[in-house]
PDB file with one MODEL, atoms N, CA, C and O in Angstrom:
MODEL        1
ATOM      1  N   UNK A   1      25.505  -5.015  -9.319  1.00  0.00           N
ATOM      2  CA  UNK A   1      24.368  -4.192  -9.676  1.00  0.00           C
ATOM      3  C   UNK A   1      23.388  -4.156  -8.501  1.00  0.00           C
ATOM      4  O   UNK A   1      23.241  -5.201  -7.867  1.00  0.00           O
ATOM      5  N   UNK A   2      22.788  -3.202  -8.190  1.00  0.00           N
ATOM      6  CA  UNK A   2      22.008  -2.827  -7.007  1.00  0.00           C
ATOM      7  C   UNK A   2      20.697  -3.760  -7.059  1.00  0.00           C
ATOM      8  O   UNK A   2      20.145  -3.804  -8.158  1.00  0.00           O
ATOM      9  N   UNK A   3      20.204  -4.412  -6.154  1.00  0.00           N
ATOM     10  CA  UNK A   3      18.763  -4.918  -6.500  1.00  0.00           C
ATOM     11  C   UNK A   3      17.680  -3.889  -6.670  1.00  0.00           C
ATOM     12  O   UNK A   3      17.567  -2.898  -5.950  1.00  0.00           O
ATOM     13  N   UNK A   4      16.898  -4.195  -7.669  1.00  0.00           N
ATOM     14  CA  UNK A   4      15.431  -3.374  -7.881  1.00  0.00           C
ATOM     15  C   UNK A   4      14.555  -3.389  -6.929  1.00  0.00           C
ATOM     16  O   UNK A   4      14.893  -3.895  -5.859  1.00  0.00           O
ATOM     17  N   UNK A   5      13.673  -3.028  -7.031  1.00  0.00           N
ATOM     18  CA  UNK A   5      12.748  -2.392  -5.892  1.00  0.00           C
ATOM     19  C   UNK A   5      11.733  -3.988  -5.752  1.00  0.00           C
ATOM     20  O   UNK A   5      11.273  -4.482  -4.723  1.00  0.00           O
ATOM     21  N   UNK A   6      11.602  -4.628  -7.553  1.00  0.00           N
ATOM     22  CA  UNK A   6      11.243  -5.770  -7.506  1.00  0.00           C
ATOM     23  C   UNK A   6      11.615  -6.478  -7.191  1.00  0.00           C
ATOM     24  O   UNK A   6      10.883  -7.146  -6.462  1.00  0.00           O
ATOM     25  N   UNK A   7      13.121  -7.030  -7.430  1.00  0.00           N
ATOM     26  CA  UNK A   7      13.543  -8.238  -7.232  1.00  0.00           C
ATOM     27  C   UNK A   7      13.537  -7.904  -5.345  1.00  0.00           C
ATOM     28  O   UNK A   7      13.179  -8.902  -4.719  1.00  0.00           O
ATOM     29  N   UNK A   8      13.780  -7.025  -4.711  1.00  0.00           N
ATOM     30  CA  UNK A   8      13.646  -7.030  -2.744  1.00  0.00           C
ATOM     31  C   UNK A   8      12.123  -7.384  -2.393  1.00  0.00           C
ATOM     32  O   UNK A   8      11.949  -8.132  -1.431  1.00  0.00           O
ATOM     33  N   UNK A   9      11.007  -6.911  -3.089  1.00  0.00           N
ATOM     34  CA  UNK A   9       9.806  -7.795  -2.827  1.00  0.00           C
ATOM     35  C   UNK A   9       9.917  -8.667  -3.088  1.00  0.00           C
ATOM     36  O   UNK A   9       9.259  -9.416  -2.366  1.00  0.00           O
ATOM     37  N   UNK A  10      10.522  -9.227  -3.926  1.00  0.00           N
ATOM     38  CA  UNK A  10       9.997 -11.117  -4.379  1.00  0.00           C
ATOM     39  C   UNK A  10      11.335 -11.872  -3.083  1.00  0.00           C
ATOM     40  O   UNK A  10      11.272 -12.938  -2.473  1.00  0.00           O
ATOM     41  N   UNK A  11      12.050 -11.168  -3.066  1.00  0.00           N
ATOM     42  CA  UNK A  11      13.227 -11.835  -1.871  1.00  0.00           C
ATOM     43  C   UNK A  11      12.324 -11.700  -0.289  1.00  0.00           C
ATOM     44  O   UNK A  11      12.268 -12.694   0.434  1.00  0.00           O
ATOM     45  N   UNK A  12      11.833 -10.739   0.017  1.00  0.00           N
ATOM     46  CA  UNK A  12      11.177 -11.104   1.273  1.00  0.00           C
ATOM     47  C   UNK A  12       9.379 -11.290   1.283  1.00  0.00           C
ATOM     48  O   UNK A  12       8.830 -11.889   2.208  1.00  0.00           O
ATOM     49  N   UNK A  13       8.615 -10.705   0.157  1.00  0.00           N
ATOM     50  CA  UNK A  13       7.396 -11.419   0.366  1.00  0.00           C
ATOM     51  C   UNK A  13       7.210 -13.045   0.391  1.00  0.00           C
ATOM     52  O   UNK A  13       8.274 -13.497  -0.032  1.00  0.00           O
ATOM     53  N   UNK A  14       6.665 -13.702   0.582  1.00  0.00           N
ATOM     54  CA  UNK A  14       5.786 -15.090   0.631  1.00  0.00           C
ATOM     55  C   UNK A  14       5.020 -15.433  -0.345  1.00  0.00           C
ATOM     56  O   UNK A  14       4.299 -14.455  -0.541  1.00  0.00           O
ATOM     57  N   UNK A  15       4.842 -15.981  -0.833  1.00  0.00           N
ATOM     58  CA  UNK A  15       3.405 -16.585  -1.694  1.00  0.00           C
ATOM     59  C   UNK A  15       2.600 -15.865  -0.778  1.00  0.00           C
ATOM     60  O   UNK A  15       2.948 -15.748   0.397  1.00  0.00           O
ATOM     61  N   UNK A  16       1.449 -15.323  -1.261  1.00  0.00           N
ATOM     62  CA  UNK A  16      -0.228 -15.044  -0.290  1.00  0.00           C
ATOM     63  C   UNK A  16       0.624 -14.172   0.407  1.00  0.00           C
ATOM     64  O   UNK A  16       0.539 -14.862   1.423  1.00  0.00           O
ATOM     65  N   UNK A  17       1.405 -13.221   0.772  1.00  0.00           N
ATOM     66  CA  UNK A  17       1.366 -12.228   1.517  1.00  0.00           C
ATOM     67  C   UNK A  17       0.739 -11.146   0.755  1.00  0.00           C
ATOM     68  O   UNK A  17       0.602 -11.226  -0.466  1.00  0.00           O
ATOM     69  N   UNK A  18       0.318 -10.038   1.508  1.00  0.00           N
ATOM     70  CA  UNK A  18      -0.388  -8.675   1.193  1.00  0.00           C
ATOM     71  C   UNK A  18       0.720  -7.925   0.520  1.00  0.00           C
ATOM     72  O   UNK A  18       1.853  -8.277   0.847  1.00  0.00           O
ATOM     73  N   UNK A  19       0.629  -7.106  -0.222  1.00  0.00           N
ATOM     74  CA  UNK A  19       1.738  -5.980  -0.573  1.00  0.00           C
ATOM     75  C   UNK A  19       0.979  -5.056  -0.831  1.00  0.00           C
ATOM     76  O   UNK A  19       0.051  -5.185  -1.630  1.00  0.00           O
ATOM     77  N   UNK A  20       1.256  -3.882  -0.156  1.00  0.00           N
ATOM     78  CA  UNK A  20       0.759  -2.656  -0.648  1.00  0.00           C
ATOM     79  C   UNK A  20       2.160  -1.595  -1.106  1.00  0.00           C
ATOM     80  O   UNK A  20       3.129  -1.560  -0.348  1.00  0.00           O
ATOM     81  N   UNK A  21       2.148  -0.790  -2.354  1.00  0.00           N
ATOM     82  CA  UNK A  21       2.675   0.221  -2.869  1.00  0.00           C
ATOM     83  C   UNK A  21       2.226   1.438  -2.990  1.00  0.00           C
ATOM     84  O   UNK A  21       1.270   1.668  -3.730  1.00  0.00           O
ATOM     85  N   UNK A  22       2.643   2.093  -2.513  1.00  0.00           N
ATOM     86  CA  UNK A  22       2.024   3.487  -2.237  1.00  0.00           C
ATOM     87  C   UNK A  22       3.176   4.343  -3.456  1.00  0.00           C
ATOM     88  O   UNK A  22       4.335   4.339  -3.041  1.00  0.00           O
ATOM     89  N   UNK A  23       3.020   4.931  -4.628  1.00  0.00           N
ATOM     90  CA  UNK A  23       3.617   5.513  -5.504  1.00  0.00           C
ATOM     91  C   UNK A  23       3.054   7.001  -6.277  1.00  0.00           C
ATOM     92  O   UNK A  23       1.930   7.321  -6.663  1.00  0.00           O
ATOM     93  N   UNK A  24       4.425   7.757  -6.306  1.00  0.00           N
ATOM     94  CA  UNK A  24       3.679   9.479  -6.207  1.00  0.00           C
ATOM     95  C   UNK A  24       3.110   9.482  -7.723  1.00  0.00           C
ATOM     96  O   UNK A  24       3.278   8.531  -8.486  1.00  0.00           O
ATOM     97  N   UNK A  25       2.533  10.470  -8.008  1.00  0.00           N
ATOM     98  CA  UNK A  25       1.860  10.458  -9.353  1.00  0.00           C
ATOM     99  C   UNK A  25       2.987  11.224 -10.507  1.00  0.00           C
ATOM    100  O   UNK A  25       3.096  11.296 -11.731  1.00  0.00           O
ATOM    101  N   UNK A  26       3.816  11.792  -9.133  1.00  0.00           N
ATOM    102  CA  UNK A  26       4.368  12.974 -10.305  1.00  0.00           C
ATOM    103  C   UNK A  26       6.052  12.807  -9.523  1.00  0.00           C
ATOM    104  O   UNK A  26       5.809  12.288  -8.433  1.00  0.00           O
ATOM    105  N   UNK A  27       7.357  12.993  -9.614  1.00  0.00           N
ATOM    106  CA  UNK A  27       8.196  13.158  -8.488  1.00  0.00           C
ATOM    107  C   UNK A  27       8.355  14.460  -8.658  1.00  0.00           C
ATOM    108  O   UNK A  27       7.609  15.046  -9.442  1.00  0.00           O
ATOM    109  N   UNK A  28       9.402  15.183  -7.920  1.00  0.00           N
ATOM    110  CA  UNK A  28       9.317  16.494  -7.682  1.00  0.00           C
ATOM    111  C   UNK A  28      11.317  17.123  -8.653  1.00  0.00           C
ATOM    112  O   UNK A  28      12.470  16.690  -8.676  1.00  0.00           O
ATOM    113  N   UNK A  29      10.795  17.919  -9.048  1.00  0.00           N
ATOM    114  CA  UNK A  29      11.418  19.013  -9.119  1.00  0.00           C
ATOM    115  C   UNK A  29      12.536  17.712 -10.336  1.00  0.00           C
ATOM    116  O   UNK A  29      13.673  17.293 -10.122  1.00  0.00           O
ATOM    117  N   UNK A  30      11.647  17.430 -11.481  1.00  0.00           N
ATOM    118  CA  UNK A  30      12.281  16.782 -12.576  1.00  0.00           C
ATOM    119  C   UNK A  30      12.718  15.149 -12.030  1.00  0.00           C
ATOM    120  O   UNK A  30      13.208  14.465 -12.929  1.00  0.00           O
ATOM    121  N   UNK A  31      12.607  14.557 -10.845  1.00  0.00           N
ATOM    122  CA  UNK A  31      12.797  13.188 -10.724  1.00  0.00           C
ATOM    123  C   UNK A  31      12.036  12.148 -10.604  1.00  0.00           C
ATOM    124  O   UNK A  31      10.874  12.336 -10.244  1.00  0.00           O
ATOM    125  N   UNK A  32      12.438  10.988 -10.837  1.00  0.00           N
ATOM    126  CA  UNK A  32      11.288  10.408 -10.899  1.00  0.00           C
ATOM    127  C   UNK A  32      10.819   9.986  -9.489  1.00  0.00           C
ATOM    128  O   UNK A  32      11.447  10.086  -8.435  1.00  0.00           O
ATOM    129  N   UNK A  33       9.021   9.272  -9.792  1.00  0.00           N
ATOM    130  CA  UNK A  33       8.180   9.037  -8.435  1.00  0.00           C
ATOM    131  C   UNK A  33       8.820   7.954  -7.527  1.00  0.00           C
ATOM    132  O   UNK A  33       9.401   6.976  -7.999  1.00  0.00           O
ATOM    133  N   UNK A  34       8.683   8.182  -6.204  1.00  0.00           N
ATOM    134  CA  UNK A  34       9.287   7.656  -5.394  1.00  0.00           C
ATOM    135  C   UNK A  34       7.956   6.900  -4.734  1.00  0.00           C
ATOM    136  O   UNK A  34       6.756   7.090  -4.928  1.00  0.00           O
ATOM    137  N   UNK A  35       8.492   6.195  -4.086  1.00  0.00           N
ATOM    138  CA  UNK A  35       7.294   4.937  -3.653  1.00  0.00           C
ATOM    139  C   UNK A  35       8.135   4.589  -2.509  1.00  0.00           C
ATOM    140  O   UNK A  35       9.269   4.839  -2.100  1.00  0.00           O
ATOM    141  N   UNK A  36       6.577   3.557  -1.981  1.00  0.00           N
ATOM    142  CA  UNK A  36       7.083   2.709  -0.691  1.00  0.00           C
ATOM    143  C   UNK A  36       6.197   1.587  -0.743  1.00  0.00           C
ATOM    144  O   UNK A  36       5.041   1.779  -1.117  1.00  0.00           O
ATOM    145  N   UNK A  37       6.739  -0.031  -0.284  1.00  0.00           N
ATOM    146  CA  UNK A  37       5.850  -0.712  -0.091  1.00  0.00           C
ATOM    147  C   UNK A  37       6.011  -1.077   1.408  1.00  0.00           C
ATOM    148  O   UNK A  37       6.883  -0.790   2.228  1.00  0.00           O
ATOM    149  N   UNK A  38       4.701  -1.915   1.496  1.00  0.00           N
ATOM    150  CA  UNK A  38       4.410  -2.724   3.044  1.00  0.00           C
ATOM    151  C   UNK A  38       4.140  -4.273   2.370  1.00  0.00           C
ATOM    152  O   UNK A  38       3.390  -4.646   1.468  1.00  0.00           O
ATOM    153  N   UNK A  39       5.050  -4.946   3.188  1.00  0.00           N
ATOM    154  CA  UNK A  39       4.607  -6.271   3.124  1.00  0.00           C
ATOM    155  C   UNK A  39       4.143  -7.198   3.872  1.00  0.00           C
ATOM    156  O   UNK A  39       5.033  -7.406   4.696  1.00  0.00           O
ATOM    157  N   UNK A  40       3.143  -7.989   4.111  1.00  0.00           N
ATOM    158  CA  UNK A  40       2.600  -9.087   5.358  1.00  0.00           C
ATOM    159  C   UNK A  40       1.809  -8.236   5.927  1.00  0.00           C
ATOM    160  O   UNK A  40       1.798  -8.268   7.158  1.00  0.00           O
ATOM    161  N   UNK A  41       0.909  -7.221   5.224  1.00  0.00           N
ATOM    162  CA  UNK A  41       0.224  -6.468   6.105  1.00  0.00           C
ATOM    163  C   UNK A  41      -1.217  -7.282   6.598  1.00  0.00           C
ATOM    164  O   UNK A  41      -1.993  -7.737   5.758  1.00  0.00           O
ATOM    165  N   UNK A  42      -1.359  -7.350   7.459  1.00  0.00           N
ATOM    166  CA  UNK A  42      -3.135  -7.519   7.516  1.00  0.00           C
ATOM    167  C   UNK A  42      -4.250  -6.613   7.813  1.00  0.00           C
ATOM    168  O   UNK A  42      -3.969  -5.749   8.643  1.00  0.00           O
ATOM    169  N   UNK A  43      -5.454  -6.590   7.342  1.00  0.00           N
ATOM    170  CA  UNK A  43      -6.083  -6.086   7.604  1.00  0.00           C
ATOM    171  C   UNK A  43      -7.006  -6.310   8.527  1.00  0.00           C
ATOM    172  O   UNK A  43      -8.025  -6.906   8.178  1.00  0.00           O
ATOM    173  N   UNK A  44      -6.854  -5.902   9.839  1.00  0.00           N
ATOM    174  CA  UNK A  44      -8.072  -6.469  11.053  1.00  0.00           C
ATOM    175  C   UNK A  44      -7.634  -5.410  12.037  1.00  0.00           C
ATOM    176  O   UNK A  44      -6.558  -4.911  12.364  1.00  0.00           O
ATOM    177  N   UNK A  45      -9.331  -5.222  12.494  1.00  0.00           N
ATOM    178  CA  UNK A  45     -10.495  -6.039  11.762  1.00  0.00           C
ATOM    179  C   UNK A  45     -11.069  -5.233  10.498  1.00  0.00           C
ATOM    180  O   UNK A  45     -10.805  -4.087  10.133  1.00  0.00           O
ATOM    181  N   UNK A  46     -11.918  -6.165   9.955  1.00  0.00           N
ATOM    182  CA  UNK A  46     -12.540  -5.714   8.456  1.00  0.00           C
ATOM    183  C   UNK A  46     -13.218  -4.438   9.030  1.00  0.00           C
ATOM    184  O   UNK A  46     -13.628  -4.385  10.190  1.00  0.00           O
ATOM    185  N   UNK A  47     -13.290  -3.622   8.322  1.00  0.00           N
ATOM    186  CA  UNK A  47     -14.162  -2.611   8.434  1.00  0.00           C
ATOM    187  C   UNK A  47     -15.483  -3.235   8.187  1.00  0.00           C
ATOM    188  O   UNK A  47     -15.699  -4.124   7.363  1.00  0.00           O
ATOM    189  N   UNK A  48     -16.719  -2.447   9.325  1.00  0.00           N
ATOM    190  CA  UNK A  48     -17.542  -3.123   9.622  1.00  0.00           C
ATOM    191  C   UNK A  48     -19.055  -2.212   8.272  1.00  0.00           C
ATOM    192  O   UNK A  48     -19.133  -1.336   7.411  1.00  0.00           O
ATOM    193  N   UNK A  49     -19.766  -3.061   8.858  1.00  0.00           N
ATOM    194  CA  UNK A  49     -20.816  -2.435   7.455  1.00  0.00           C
ATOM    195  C   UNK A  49     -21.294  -1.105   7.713  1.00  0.00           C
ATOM    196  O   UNK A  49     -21.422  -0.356   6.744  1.00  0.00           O
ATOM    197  N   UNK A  50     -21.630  -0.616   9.075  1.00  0.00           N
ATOM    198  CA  UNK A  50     -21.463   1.362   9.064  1.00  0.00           C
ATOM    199  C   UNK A  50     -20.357   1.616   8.303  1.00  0.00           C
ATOM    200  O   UNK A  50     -20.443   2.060   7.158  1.00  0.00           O
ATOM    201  N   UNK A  51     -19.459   1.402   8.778  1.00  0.00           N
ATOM    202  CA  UNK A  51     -18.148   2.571   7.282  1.00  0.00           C
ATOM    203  C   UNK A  51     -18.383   2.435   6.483  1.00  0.00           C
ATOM    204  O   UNK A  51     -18.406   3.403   5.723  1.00  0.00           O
ATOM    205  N   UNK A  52     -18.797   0.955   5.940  1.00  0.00           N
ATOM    206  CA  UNK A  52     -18.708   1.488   4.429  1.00  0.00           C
ATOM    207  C   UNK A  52     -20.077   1.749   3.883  1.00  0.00           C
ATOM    208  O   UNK A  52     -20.254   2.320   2.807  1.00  0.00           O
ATOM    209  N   UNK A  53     -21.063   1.305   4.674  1.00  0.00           N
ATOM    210  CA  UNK A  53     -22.408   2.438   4.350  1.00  0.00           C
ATOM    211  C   UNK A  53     -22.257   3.955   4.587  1.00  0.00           C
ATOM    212  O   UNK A  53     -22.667   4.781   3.771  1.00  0.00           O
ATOM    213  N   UNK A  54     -21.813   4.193   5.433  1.00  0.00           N
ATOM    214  CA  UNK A  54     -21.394   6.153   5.592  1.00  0.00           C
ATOM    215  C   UNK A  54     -20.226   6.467   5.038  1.00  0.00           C
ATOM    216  O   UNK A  54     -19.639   7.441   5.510  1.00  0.00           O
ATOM    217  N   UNK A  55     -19.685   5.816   4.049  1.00  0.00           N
ATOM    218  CA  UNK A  55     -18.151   6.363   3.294  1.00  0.00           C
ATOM    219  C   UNK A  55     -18.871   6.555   2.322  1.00  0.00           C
ATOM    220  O   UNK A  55     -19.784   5.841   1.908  1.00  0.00           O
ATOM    221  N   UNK A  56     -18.270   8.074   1.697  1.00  0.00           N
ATOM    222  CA  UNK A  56     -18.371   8.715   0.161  1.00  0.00           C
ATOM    223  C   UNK A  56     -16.868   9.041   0.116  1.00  0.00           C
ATOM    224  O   UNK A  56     -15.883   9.122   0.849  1.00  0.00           O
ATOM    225  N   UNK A  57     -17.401   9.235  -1.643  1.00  0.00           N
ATOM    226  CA  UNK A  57     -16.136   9.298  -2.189  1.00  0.00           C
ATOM    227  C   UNK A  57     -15.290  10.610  -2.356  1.00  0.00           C
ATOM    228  O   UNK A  57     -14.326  10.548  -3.119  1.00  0.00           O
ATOM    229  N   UNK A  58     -15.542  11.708  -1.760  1.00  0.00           N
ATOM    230  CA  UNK A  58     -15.166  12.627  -1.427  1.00  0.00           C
ATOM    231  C   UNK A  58     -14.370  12.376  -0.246  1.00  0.00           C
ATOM    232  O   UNK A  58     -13.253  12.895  -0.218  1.00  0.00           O
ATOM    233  N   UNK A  59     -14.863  11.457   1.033  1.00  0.00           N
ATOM    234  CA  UNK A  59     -14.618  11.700   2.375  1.00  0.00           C
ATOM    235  C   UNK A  59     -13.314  10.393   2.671  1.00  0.00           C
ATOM    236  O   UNK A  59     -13.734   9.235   2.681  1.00  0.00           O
ATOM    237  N   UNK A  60     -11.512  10.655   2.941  1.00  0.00           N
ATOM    238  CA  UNK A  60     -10.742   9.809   3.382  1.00  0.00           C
ATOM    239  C   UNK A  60     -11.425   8.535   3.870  1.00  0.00           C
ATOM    240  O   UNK A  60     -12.586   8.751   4.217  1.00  0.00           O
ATOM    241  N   UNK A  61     -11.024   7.251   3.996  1.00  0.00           N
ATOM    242  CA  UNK A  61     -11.780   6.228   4.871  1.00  0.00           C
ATOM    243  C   UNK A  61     -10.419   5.702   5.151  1.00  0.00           C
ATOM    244  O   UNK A  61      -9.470   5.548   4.382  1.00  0.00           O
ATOM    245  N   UNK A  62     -10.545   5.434   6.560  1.00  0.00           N
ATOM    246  CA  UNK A  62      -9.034   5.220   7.254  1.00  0.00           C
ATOM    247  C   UNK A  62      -9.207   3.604   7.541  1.00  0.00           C
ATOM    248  O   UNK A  62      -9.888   3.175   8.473  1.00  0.00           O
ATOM    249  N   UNK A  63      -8.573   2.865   6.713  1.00  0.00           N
ATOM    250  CA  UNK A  63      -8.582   1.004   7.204  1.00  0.00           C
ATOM    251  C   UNK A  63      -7.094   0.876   8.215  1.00  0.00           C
ATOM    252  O   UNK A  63      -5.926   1.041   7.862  1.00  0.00           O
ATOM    253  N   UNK A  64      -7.603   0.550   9.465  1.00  0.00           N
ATOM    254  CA  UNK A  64      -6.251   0.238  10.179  1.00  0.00           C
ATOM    255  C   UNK A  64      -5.201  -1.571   9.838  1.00  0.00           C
ATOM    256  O   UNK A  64      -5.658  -2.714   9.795  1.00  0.00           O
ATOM    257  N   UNK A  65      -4.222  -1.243   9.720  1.00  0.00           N
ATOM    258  CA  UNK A  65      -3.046  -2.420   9.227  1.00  0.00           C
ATOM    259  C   UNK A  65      -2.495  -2.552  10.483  1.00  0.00           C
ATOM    260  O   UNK A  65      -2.193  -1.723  11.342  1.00  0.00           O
ATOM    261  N   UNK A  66      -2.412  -3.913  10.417  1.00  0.00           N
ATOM    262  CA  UNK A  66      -2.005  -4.780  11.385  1.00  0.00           C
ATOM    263  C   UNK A  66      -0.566  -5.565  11.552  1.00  0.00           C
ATOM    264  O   UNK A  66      -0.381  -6.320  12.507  1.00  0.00           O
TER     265      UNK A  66
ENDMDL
END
């Protein structure tokens, strides 16, 4: 049987690693949503206190991964 999308994260994440999943809202043309994760990502450096004083919620805010 093929491994799940879960059981390949729990085989290569860590305890305390980052995971991000990025998953569609809808899939296309009758299938289901397709996704992607990142694992061991870091974030640096923190976004500093201008961004997130001049970020609205209308406007993208781009955090760079490391």
């Amino acid at each position: 049987m093929p491994e799940t999308t879960e059981q390949r994260l729990t085989r290569i994440a860590g305890v305390g690693d980052w995971v991000i999943k990025l998953t569609e809202l809808e899939g296309q043309d009758g299938q289901p949503a397709r996704s992607i994760s990142f694992v061991g990502i870091e974030f640096l450096p923190p976004l500093g206190y201008r961004q997130l004083a001049e970020a609205r919620l209308h406007v993208p805010v781009t955090v760079p991964l490391d």
